[in-house]
C-alpha positions in Angstrom: -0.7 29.3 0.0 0.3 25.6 0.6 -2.1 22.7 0.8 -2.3 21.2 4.1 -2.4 17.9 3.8 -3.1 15.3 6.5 -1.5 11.9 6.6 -2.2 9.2 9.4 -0.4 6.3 9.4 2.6 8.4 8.2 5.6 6.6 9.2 4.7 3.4 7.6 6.1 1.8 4.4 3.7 3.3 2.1 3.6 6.5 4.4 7.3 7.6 4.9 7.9 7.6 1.3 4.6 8.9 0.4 5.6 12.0 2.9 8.7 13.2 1.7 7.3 13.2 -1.4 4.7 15.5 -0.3 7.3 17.4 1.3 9.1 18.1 -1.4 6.4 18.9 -3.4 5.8 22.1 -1.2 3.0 20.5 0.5 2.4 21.3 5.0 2.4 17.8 5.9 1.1 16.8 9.3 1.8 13.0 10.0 -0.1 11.0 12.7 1.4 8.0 13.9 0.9 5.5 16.4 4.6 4.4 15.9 3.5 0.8 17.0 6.7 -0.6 15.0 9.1 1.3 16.9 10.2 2.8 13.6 12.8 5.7 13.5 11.5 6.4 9.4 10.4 10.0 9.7 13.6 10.9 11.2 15.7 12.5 8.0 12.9 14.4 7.5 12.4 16.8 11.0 14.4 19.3 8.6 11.3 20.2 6.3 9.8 23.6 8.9 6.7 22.2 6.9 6.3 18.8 8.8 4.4 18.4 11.7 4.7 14.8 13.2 2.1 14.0 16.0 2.2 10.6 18.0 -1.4 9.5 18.7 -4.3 7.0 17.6 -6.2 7.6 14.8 -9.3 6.5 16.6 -9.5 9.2 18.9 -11.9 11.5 17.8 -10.9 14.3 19.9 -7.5 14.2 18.3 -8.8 13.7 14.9 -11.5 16.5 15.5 -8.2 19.3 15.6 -6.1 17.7 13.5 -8.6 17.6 10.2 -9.7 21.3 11.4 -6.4 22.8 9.3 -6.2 19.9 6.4 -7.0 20.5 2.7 -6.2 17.2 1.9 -7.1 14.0 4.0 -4.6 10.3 3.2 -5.7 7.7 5.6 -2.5 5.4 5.1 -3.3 4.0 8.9 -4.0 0.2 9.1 -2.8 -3.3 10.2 -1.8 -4.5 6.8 -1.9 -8.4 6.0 -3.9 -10.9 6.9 -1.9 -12.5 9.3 -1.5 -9.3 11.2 -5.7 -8.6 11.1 -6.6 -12.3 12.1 -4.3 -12.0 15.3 -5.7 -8.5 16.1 -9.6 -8.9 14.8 -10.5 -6.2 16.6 -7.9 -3.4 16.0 -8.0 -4.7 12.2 -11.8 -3.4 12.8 -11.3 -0.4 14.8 -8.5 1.1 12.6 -9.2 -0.4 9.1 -12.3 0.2 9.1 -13.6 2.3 12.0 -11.0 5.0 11.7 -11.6 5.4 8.3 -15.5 5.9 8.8 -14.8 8.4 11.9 -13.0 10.7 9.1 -15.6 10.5 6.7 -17.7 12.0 9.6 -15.4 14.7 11.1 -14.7 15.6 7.5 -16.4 18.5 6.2 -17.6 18.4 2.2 -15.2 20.3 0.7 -12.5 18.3 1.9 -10.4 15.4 0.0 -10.1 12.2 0.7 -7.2 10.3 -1.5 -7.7 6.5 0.1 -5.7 2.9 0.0 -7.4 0.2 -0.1 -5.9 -3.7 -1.5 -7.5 -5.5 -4.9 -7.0 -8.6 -2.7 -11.0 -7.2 -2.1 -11.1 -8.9 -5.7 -10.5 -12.5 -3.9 -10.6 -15.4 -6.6 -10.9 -13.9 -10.2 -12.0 -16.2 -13.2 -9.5 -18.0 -15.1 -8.3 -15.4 -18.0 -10.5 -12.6 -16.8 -9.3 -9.2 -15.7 -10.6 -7.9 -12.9 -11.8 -4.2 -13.6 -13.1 -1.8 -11.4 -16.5 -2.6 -11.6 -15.4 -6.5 -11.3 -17.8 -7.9 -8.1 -15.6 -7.6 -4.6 -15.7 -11.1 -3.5 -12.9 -10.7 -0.2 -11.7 -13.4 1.5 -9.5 -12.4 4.4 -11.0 -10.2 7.2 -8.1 -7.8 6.2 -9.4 -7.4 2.6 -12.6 -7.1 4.4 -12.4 -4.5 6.3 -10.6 -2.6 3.6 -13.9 -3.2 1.3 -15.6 -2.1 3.9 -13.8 1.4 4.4 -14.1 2.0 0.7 -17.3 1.9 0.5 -18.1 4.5 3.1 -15.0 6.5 1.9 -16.8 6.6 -2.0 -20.7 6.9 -0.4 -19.2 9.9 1.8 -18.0 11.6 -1.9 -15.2 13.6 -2.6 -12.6 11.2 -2.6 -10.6 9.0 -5.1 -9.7 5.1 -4.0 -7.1 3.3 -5.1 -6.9 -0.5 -5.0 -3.6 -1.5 -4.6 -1.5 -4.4 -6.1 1.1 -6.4 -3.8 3.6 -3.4 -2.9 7.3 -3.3 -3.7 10.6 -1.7 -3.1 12.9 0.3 -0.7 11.1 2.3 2.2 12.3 4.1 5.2 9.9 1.9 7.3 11.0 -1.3 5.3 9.1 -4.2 5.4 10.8 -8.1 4.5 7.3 -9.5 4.4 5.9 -8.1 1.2 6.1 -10.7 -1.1 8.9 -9.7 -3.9 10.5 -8.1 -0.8 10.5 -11.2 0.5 11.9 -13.9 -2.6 14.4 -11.2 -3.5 15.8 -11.4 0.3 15.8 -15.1 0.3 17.3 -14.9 -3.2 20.1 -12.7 -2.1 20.8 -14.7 1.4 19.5 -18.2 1.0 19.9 -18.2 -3.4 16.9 -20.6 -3.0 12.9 -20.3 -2.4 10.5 -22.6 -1.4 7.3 -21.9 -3.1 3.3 -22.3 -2.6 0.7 -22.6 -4.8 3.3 -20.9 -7.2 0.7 -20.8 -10.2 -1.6 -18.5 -8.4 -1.5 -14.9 -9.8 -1.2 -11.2 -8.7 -0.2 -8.1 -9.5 2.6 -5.6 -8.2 3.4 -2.2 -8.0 6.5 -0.3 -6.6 6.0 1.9 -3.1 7.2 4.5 -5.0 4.8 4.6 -8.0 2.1 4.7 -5.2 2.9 8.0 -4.3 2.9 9.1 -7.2 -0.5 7.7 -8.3 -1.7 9.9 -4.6 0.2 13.2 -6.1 -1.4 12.3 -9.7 -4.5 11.9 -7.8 -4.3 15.5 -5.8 -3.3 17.3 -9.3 -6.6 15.5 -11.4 -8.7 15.1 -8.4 -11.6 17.3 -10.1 -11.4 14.8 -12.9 -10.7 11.9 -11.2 -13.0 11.8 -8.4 -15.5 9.8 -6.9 -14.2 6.9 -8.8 -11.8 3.4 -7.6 -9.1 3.0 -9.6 -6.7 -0.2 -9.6 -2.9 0.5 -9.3 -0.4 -1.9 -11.0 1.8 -2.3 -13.2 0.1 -3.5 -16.5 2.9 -6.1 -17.5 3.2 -7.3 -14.1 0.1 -9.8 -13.5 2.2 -12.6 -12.8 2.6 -16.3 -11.0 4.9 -16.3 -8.3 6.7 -19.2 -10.6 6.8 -15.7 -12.9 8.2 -13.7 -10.5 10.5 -15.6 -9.4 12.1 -15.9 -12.8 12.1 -12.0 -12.8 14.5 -12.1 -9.6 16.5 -15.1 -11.9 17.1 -12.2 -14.2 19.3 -9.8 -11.6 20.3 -13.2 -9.7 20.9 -15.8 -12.0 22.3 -18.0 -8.9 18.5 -18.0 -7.5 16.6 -21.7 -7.7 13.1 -22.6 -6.6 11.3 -25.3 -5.5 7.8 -25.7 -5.2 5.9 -27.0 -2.0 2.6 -29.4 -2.9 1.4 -27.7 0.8 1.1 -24.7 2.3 -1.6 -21.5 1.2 -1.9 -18.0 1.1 -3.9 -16.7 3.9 -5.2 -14.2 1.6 -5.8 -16.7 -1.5 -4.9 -13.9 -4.0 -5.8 -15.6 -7.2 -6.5 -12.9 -10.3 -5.2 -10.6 -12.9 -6.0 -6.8 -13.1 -6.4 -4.9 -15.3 -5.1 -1.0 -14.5 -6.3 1.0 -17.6 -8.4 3.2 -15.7 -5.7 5.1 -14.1 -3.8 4.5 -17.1 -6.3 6.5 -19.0 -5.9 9.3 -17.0 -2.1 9.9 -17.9 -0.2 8.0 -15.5 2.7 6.3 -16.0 4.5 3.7 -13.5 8.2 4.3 -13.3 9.1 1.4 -11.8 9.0 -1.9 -13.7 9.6 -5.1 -11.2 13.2 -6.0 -12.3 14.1 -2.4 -11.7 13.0 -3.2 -8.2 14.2 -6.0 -7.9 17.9 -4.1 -8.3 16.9 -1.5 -6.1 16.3 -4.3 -3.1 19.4 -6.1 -3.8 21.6 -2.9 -3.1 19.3 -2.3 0.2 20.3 -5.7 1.6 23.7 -5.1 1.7 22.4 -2.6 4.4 19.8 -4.6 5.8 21.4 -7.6 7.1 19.8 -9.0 10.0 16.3 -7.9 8.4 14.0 -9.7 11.5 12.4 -6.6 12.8 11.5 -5.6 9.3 7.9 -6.7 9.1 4.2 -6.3 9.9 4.0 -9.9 10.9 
C-alpha cells in the first residue's frame, strides 16, 4: 500500500525537488499547482505512473475538498515567498499564505498529516549573541513572515502536524530561483566577480533545498515522535553575516570582491542566529554544507545564463 501524499504548490523551488524525492521514495504523489511562474519543473518527471499533477488554486475549496479525500499525507508548499512578492500582492500573500493553509486544516480529517513550511524570519530581530530556539517569542516584521506565523499557528492548534521554520534556502532546483540570497551573491560572483552589500553585519541562517526534503521525509518516517512540535531547520555552522557568506563564495571563487553600501535594507530585517538542535536531536543530519552549495550553483550557471525569469520577484 503506498502513502498518498498531497503536495500544493508542487512545482516550486522547494516543491519540484521535494517531489521527486517523494517519488522516488515510492510515495503516490499528487501535485497542485497554480503554475503562476510559467514553470516547465515537473516536466522530467510525468514518467513516474505514481504522479498526478493537477493545475488549480489552492483556495478553492471545492477542489481541495476531492483532492485531500485520497491523501495520507498533506505538504502545503503553496505561497508567495518574500517579502517583496507579499507587499505587492497583500491580499493573495493573505489568501494563500495564510487562508489556504487554514482551509486545509478544516477539510482535513484528524487522522491526517500535516508536514508544514513556514520561515524563522517569524523570529524578526533576535538579541545580540542569543540563539533563537523554538520557544524564542515570534516577533515578525514583514507581512510575509506574518502571515507565515499566522498559518503555523492554526496548522500546530489544528494537531497532527510537524512545522518546520526554515532558514534562507539554497541550491539547484528545477524551478530555480536567482533571488534567494546565496543564489543570488554566488550569481553575481560568477558573472559580475563583485557584490555590493547591505547591512552586511546582519545575520541569518541557511539551509540547502535539498536538505529540506529531507527534513519533510525524516519528518514522515518519525512523525509519531516528532509531532505537534516546530522545529528550526539550518545548518548549525551556518549562522552567518552576509560579510561571512560572502567569504564562503571567496573560497570556490577566489576572484570574488565586495563592497559594502552605508544605504540600502532588507525588507525583511532578518537579524538573528538559530539554533537547530531540536531537529538535530531527533537524528537528522544536513548533507549539504554552504560551500558544497556554493559549487553546485557555480556548475548550474553555466546553464543558466540569462537567469531574469528565475525569480519570485
Amino acid at each position: 500500500m503506498h502513502t498518498k501524499l498531497l503536495i500544493t504548490g508542487g512545482a516550486g523551488y522547494i516543491g519540484s525537488v521535494m517531489t521527486r524525492m517523494f517519488l522516488e521514495q515510492g510515495f503516490e504523489v499528487t501535485v497542485l499547482d497554480s503554475f503562476m511562474h510559467k514553470q516547465s519543473s515537473l516536466l522530467d518527471m510525468c514518467h513516474f505512473d505514481s504522479l498526478k499533477i493537477v493545475r488549480g488554486d489552492c483556495r478553492d475549496a471545492a477542489l481541495m475538498k476531492g483532492l485531500l479525500k485520497n491523501a495520507d499525507v498533506i505538504i502545503p508548499l503553496a505561497a508567495l515567498v518574500g517579502a517583496p512578492l507579499c507587499d505587492r500582492d497583500r491580499v493573495g500573500a493573505e489568501t494563500v499564505n495564510y487562508g489556504a493553509v487554514k482551509l486545509i486544516t478544516k477539510l482535513a480529517s484528524k487522522q491526517q498529516r500535516i508536514l508544514f513550511p513556514v520561515t524563522n524570519s517569524g523570529y524578526g530581530i533576535g538579541e545580540k549573541g542569543k540563539f533563537c530556539t523554538e520557544e524564542s517569542p515570534l516577533k515578525p516584521i514583514s507581512f510575509y513572515g506574518k502571515t507565515k506565523v499566522d498559518a503555523e499557528k492554526a496548522v500546530l492548534d489544528r494537531g497532527n502536524a510537524i512545522t518546520f521554520r526554515l532558514a534562507t534556502a539554497f541550491g539547484v532546483s528545477p524551478r530555480m530561483r536567482l533571488d534567494l540570497l546565496v543564489n543570488d551573491f554566488t550569481w553575481r560572483a560568477v558573472n559580475d566577480r563583485a557584490v555590493v552589500i547591505f547591512e552586511g553585519h546582519f545575520k541569518r541562517n541557511y539551509i540547502h533545498v535539498r536538505d529540506i526534503s529531507r527534513a519533510f521525509f525524516h519528518g514522515w518516517k518519525r512523525f509519531e515522535k516528532m509531532k505537534d512540535r516546530p522545529y528550526n531547520l539550518g545548518l548549525e555552522d551556518a549562522n552567518l553575516s552576509k560579510i561571512e557568506l560572502c567569504a564562503v563564495i571567496k573560497k570556490v571563487l577566489p576572484k570574488f570582491v565586495w563592497l559594502e553600501a552605508p544605504v540600502g535594507e532588507d525588507p525583511d530585517k532578518r537579524d538573528y542566529i538559530v539554533s537547530n538542535k531540536r531537529i538535530l536531536s531527533t537524528g537528522f543530519k544536513p548533507e549539504w554544507p554552504l560551500e558544497r552549495g556554493v559549487r553546485e550553483l557555480v556548475k548550474s550557471y553555466e546553464v543558466l545564463r540569462g537567469g531574469s525569469p528565475f525569480a519570485n520577484a
